[in-house]
Every structure is written in structure tokens, then in C-alpha cells.
C-alpha positions in Angstrom: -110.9 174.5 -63.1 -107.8 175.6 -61.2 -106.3 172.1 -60.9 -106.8 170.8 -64.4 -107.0 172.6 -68.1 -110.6 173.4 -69.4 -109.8 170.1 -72.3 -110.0 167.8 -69.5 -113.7 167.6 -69.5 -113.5 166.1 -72.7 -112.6 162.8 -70.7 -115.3 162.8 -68.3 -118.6 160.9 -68.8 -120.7 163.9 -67.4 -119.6 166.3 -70.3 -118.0 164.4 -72.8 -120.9 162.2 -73.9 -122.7 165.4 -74.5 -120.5 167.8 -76.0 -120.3 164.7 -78.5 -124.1 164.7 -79.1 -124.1 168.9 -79.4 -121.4 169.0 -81.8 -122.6 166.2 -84.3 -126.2 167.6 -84.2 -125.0 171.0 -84.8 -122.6 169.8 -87.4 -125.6 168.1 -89.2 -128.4 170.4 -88.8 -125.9 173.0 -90.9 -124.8 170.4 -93.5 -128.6 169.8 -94.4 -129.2 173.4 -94.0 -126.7 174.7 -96.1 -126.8 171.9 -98.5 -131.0 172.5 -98.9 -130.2 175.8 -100.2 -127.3 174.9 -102.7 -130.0 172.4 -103.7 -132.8 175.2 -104.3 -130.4 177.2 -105.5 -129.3 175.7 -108.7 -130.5 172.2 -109.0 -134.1 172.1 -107.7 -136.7 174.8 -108.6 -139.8 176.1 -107.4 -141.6 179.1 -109.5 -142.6 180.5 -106.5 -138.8 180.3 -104.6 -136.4 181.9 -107.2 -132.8 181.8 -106.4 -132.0 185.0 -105.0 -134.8 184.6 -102.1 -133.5 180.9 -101.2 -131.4 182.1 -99.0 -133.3 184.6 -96.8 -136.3 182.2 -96.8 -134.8 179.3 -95.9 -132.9 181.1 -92.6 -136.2 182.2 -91.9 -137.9 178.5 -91.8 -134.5 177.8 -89.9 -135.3 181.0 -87.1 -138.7 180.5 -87.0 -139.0 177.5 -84.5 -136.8 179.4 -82.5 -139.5 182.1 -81.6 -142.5 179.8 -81.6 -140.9 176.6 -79.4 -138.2 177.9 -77.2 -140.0 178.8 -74.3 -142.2 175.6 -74.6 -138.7 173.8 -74.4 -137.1 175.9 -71.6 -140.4 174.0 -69.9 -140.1 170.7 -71.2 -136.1 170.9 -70.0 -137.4 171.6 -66.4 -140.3 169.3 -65.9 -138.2 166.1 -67.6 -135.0 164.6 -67.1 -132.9 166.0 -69.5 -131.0 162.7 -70.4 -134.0 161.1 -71.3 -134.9 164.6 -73.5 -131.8 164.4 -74.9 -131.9 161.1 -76.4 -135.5 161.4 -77.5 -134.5 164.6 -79.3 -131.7 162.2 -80.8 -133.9 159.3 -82.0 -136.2 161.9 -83.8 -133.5 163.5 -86.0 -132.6 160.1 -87.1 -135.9 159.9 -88.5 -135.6 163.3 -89.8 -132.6 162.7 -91.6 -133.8 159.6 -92.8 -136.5 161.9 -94.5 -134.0 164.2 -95.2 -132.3 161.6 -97.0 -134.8 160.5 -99.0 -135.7 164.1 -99.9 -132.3 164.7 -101.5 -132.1 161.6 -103.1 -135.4 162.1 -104.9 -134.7 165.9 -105.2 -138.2 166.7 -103.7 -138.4 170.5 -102.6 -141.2 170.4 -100.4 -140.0 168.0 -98.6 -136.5 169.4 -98.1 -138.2 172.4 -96.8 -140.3 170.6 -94.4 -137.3 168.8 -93.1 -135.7 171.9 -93.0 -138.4 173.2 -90.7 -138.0 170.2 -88.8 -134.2 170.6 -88.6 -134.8 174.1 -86.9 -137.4 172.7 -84.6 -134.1 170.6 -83.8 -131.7 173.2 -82.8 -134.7 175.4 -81.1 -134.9 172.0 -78.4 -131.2 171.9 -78.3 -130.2 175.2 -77.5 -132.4 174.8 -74.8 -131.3 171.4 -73.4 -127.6 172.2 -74.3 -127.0 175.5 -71.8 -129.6 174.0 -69.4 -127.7 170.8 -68.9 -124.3 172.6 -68.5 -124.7 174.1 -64.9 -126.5 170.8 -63.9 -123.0 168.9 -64.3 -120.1 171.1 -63.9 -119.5 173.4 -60.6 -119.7 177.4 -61.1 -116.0 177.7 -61.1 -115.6 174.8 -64.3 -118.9 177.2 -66.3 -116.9 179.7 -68.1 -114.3 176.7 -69.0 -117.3 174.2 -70.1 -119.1 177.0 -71.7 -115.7 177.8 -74.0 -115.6 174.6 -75.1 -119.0 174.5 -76.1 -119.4 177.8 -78.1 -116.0 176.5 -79.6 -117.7 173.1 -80.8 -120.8 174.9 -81.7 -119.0 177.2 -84.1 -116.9 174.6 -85.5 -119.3 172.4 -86.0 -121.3 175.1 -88.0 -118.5 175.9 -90.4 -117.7 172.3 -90.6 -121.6 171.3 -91.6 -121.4 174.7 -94.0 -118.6 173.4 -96.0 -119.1 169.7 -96.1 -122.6 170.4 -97.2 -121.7 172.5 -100.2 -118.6 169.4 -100.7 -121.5 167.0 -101.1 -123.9 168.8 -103.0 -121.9 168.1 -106.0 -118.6 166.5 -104.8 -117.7 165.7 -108.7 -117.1 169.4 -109.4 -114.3 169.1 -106.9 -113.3 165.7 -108.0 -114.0 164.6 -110.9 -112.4 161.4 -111.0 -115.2 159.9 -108.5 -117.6 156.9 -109.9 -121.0 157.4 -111.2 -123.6 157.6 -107.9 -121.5 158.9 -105.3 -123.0 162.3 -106.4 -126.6 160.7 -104.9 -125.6 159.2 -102.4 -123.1 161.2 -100.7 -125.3 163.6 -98.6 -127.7 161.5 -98.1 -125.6 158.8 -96.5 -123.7 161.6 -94.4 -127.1 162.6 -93.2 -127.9 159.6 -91.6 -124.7 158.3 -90.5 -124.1 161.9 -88.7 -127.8 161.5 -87.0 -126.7 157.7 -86.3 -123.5 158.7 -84.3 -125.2 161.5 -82.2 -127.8 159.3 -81.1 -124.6 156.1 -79.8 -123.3 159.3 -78.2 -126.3 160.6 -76.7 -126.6 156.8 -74.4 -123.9 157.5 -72.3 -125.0 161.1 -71.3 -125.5 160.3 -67.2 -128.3 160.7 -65.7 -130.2 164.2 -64.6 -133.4 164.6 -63.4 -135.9 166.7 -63.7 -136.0 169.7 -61.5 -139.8 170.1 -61.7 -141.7 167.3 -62.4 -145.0 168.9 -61.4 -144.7 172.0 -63.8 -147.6 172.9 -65.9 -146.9 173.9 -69.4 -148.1 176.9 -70.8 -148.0 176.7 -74.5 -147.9 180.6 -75.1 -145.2 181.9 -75.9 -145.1 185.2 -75.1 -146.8 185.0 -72.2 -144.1 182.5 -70.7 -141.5 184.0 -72.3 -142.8 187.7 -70.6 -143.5 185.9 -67.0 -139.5 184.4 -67.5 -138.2 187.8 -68.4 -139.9 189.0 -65.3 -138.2 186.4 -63.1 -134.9 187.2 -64.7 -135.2 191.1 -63.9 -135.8 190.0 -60.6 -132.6 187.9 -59.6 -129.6 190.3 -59.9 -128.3 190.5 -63.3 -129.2 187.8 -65.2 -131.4 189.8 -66.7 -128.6 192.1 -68.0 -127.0 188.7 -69.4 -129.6 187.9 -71.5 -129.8 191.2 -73.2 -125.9 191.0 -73.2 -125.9 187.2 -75.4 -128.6 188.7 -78.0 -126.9 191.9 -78.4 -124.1 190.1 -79.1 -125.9 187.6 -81.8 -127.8 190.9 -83.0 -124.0 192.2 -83.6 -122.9 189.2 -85.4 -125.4 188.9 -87.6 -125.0 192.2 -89.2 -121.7 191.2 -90.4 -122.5 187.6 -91.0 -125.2 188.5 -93.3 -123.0 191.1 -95.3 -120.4 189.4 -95.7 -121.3 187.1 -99.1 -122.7 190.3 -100.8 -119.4 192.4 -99.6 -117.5 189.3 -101.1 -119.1 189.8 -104.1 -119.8 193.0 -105.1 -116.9 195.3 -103.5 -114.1 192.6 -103.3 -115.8 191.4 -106.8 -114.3 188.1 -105.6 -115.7 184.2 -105.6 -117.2 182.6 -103.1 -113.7 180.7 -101.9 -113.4 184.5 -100.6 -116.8 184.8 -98.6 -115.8 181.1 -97.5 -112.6 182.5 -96.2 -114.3 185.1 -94.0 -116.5 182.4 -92.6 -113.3 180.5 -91.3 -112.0 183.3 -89.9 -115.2 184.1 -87.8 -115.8 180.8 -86.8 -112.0 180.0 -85.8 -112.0 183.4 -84.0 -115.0 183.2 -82.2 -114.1 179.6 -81.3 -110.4 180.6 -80.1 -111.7 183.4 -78.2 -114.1 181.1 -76.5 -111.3 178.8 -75.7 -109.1 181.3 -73.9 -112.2 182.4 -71.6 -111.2 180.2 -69.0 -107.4 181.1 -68.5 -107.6 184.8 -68.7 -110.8 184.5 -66.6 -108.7 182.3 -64.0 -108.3 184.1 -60.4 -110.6 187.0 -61.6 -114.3 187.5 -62.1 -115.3 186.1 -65.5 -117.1 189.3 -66.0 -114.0 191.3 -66.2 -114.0 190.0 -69.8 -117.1 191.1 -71.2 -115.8 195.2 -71.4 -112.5 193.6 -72.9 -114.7 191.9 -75.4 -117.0 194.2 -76.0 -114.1 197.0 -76.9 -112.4 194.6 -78.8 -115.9 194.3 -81.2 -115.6 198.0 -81.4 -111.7 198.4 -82.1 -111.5 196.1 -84.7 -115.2 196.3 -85.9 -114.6 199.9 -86.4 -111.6 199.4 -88.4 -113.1 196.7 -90.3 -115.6 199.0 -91.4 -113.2 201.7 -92.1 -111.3 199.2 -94.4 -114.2 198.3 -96.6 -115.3 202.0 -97.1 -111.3 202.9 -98.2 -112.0 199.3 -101.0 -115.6 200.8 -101.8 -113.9 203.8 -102.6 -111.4 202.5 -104.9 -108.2 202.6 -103.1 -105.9 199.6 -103.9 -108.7 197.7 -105.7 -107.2 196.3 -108.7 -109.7 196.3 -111.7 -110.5 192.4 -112.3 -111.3 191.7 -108.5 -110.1 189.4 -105.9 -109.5 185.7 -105.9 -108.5 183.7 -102.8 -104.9 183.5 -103.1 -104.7 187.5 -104.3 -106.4 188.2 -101.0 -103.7 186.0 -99.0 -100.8 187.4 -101.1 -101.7 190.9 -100.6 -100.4 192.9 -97.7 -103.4 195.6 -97.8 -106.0 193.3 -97.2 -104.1 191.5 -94.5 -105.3 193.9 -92.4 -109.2 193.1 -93.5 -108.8 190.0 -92.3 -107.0 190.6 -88.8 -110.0 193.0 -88.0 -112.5 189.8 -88.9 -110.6 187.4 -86.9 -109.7 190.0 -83.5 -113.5 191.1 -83.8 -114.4 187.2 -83.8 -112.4 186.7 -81.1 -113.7 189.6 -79.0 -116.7 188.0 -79.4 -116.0 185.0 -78.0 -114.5 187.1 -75.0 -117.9 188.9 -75.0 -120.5 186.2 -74.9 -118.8 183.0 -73.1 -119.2 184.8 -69.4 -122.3 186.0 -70.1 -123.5 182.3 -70.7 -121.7 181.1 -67.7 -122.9 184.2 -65.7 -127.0 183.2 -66.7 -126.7 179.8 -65.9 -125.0 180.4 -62.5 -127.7 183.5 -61.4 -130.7 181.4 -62.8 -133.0 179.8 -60.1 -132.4 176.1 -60.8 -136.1 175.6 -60.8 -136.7 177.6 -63.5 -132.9 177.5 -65.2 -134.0 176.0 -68.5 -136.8 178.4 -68.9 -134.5 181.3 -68.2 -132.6 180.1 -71.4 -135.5 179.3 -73.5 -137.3 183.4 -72.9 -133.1 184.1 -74.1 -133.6 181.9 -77.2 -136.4 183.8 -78.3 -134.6 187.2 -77.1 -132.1 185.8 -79.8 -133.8 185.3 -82.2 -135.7 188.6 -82.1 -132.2 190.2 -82.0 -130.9 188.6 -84.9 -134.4 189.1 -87.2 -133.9 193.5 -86.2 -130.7 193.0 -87.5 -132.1 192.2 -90.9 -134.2 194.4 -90.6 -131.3 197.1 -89.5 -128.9 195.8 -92.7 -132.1 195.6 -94.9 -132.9 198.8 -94.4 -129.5 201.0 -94.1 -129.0 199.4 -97.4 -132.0 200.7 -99.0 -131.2 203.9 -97.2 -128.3 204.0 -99.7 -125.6 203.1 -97.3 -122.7 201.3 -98.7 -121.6 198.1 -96.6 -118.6 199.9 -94.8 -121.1 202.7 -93.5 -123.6 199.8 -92.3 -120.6 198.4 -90.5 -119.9 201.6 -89.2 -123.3 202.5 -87.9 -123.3 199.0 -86.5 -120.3 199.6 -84.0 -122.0 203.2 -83.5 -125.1 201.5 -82.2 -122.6 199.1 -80.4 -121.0 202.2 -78.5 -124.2 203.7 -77.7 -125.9 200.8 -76.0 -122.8 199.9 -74.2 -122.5 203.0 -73.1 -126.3 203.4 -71.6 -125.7 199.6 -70.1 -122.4 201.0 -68.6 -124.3 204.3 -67.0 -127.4 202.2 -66.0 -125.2 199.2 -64.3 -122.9 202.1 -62.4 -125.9 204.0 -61.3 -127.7 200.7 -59.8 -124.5 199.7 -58.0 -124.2 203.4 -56.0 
């Protein structure tokens, strides 16, 4: 990556064709997924679903695949070429969306939740394929750079699929001036066309074969993903990677989750607000991502995961110190928060440049770690390395529920789960730090 800027890949048939295919499934896995539960939400019932579980429920249908597929994908990735994976993978969500699209059209909730299921089934294969074909491509020197692109797209594309799907849900309420039908057949037709263009992009990813055509699948899970975990601890750090990429989606979550209900019941403020926050984590995350590959230029790539990681403490902490000083009254004007009060007023400025820094550390954080797996991994047994990390992930990301769930029934107000949050943060950084130095004596 010394002789040309990280962007350049973007010209080159052996990333570009890809990224392409990542980011336009990404961005319409999160469209349908965010549009399902708008739809659930207020315009399509079920006694058994009421509105204030739609949300919680249908991230769980999203996670689930996750913990029950990955490591039968990390297989799949290294016993088939993953071209010909990708564009299979491709072909189906066409047919999904096509589903999809006949679900929302007919407004047909079991079906939207089965598609929904399918959709997560989507992005388990994906996240799989996606950091297993990187390594295969670029050199180790071009990873951290490739890699910072890719969380870039990925986050992009998520706020992108977020926002268009709520757009389309009921485009009329935001212009009203639109003919009759457009409301129907908006999503749908995004839905398809979206699946459409990601499988013409996914033909021109170049070959790459399989690294182990003779592999046997096991279909348990947790016995492949335990036998992978093994094989990680064994081959220097990687294992330490892997516990470093979920800690930092176990992080993330915490906030991500709290965010809507600190929108709305501190900053008493509409969802234009929580929408706000969800920019600034994405752009920050995706920035930070981005600038991986210059500061990381010359040096060890791992020189930024401390940086990163006490940046998500610095500015965590004092985003967690500023929503305790709103929870407890100070310079919260009675009547509550609408978007351009929160952009006009100074105090809160400083709310938001702790979301955006802490996004960004993040991106500091997790964009060598990637890199760092994907170069340490056996190439043999790469892809299965990522998938046992998929379902790390994901186990990561369902304690942090469980952490927020229950620190709030504790009686803790959202600053002080925050707060505990970047005290667990400290603490296993900390024992990571003493464990690391110790082995290296």
C-alpha cells in the first residue's frame, strides 16, 4: 500500500467487483430489515408480536443464523471456490427479495419474518465469505488498507439500508405530493433491483479456488466452532484477535442498543435525534476505518488497537458522564430536544463529539485486528477461523443485552450503564494488557 492510496483498490477487478457485491447486499439486508420492523410496528399486526417487542425479536431472528450457520460457512468458504459461493449466495437473495417483495406488497407478516430469517441466513454466509476472501486477493501489507475500506462500506451501507428503509415504508409522509401506488411499490421494487445489481456485480469477482476441496463438514456447531478456537489458540495471537473484534462488537452494542431509549426518554427528543446518533456512529466508525491504513503506514498495524481502545474509553467515559449530568437535570430545558435544538446548542455539542471520537476509536480498534486474523490464520483453515469469530460475535453482542437488560432493571440509569460499560472496558483491557506482557517475557 506504500505506492498507491488505500482508494485505489476500488479500480482493480480483484477487490472492486466484490466490495460492490458486499456493500449492496449489506445495504439491502438492512433496508428489509429495518423496513420489516417499521412494518410490524405500526402497519402490520400480530396478537402475539406487540409493538414494543418487534424490535428485540426481530434482531434476534436477524442474530440467530449467526450462531447456528457460521461455522458450517467458515467450512463451506474453505472446501469451495469462493467466487462460485459468492455468486450462488447472490442468486439466492434475489429470490429472497423477490419473496421479500411479495411479502411487503401483500403485507403478509409471516412471511416477512421468514424472509427476515432468511435475510440473516444472508449476512451469517457473507461475513464469512467477505473476510475470508480478503487475504486471498490483497498482500499482507494492502489488509489493513482493504480491511478499512470494507468496515467503511459495511457501515455505510448499514446506515444507508436503515434510513432508506424507513424512507420507503411510507415515503408519502415525507412527500406528500407523490401519486397514488408509489407507497406499494416503492420497497418492493428497491428490494429487488438492490438484489438484482449485487448479483451483475458479483460476475466479475475473479476467480479463487478452494483451498480444501477434500474437507469433510461437520454440521455441529460447537464442536467446530470449539476445534477452530483451539486451532486459533495455537498459532500466535490470532486467538487474542478474535476475542479483540467481539469485545469490540460486545462494546458497541451496549451503546447502539441504548441509544433510541436515551433519545427518547432523557433527551425527550424524536427519532430525527436517535437518527442523528446513528450517523454519527456509522460516519465515525467508517472514518476511523478509513484512516487505518495511513497512520498504520511504516508501523505495525497493531500499534493502533491501544490508541483505539483508549480512545473508546476517553470519550466513552465522557459520553457517559454527559448523559448522567442531562439525567440529572442540568441544562435540560423542560419541553425536550428536537434535531435542530440539539445542533444549535453548544452543551450538547459535546454529546455528540464523544459519539463520533468513540466511533472513530473504534474503527481504530477493530480494523487491525481483522487484518491481523486474516494474516496469522492458516490458509487452510482461514475461513473457518472467521466463521468460530462470527459466532464469538454474536455471543458477544447477545451478553451485551443481557449486560444493558439487566443493569437497567438493576435501577441504573443509562449514563451509569455507560459508565460501567467503559469500567468493564478498562478492566479487560487491563487483564489482556498484563496477560500479553507476561507471555512476551
Amino acid at each position: 500500500m506504500s505506492e498507491g492510496h488505500q482508494f485505489r483498490l476500488l479500480r482493480q477487478r480483484r477487490y472492486a467487483p466484490f466490495f460492490w457485491t458486499v456493500f449492496l447486499g449489506t445495504l439491502n439486508d438492512n433496508l428489509l430489515k429495518f423496513a420489516v420492523t417499521l412494518l410490524l410496528t405500526y402497519q402490520v399486526s400480530l396478537a402475539w408480536l406487540p409493538p414494543a417487542v418487534v424490535g428485540p425479536a426481530t434482531g434476534a431472528l436477524f442474530i440467530l443464523p449467526s450462531l447456528l450457520l457460521s461455522a458450517t460457512a467458515g467450512q463451506w468458504a474453505d472446501k469451495w471456490p469462493l467466487d462460485r459461493l459468492i455468486r450462488a449466495g447472490k442468486a439466492l437473495e434475489v429470490a429472497m427479495m423477490l419473496l421479500a417483495a411479495w411479502a411487503v406488497w401483500q403485507r403478509e407478516p409471516w412471511t416477512l419474518l421468514g424472509c427476515l430469517l432468511l435475510s440473516g441466513i444472508h449476512v451469517t454466509v457473507f461475513s464469512t465469505l467477505k473476510y475470508a476472501y480478503v487475504p486471498r486477493h490483497l498482500d499482507e501489507p494492502e489488509l489493513v488498507g482493504g480491511n478499512g475500506l470494507l468496515e467503511m462500506g459495511m457501515f455505510t451501507a448499514i446506515l444507508l439500508g436503515s434510513l432508506v428503509g424507513g424512507l420507503l415504508v411510507a415515503p408519502r409522509e415525507w412527500w406528500p405530493g407523490l401519486p397514488m401506488g408509489v407507497e406499494e411499490t416503492a420497497l418492493p421494487l428497491a428490494l429487488v433491483v438492490l438484489a438484482l445489481l449485487g448479483w451483475w456485480r458479483a460476475q466479475a469477482i475473479p476467480m479463487t479456488a478452494a483451498v480444501d476441496p477434500e474437507l469433510h463438514v461437520h454440521l455441529n456447531p460447537i464442536g467446530e466452532t470449539w476445534r477452530n478456537l483451539q486451532r486459533a489458540s495455537a498459532h500466535g495471537q490470532v486467538l487474542w484477535s478474535l476475542l479483540g473484534i467481539s469485545w469490540m462488537w460486545f462494546f458497541g452494542a451496549v451503546f447502539l442498543s441504548l441509544f433510541p431509549a436515551l433519545t427518547h426518554d432523557t433527551l425527550k427528543a424524536p427519532s430525527s435525534v436517535a437518527s442523528l446518533l446513528l450517523v454519527l456512529i456509522s460516519l465515525g466508525i467508517g472514518s476511523g476505518a478509513l484512516m487505518c491504513e495511513r497512520l498504520a503506514r511504516g508501523h505495525s498495524p497493531l500499534r493502533l488497537v491501544p490508541l483505539g481502545a483508549l480512545g473508546m474509553a476517553v470519550f466513552g467515559g465522557d459520553l457517559a458522564w454527559s448523559v448522567m449530568q442531562l439525567e440529572q437535570g442540568q441544562g435540560l430545558p423542560t419541553g425536550g430536544w428536537h434535531l435542530q435544538a440539539i445542533l444549535g446548542e453548544v452543551a450538547l455539542w459535546r454529546l455528540l463529539a464523544d459519539v463520533w471520537l468513540m466511533a472513530m476509536s473504534v474503527g481504530w480498534f477493530s480494523v487491525p485486528l481483522y487484518a491481523h486474523m486474516q494474516a496469522q490464520s492458516e490458509p487452510s483453515h482461514r475461513a473457518r477461523i472467521v466463521g468460530a469469530n462470527n459466532i464469538l460475535n454474536a455471543v458477544f453482542i447477545l451478553l451485551s443485552a443481557a449486560l444493558a437488560w439487566g443493569l437497567g432493571a438493576a435501577g441504573l440509569s443509562y449514563g451509569q450503564v455507560f459508565a460501567a460499560t467503559i469500567a468493564l472496558h478498562l478492566l479487560a483491557c487491563g487483564l489482556a494488557w498484563r496477560i500479553l506482557r507476561a507471555q512476551n517475557r
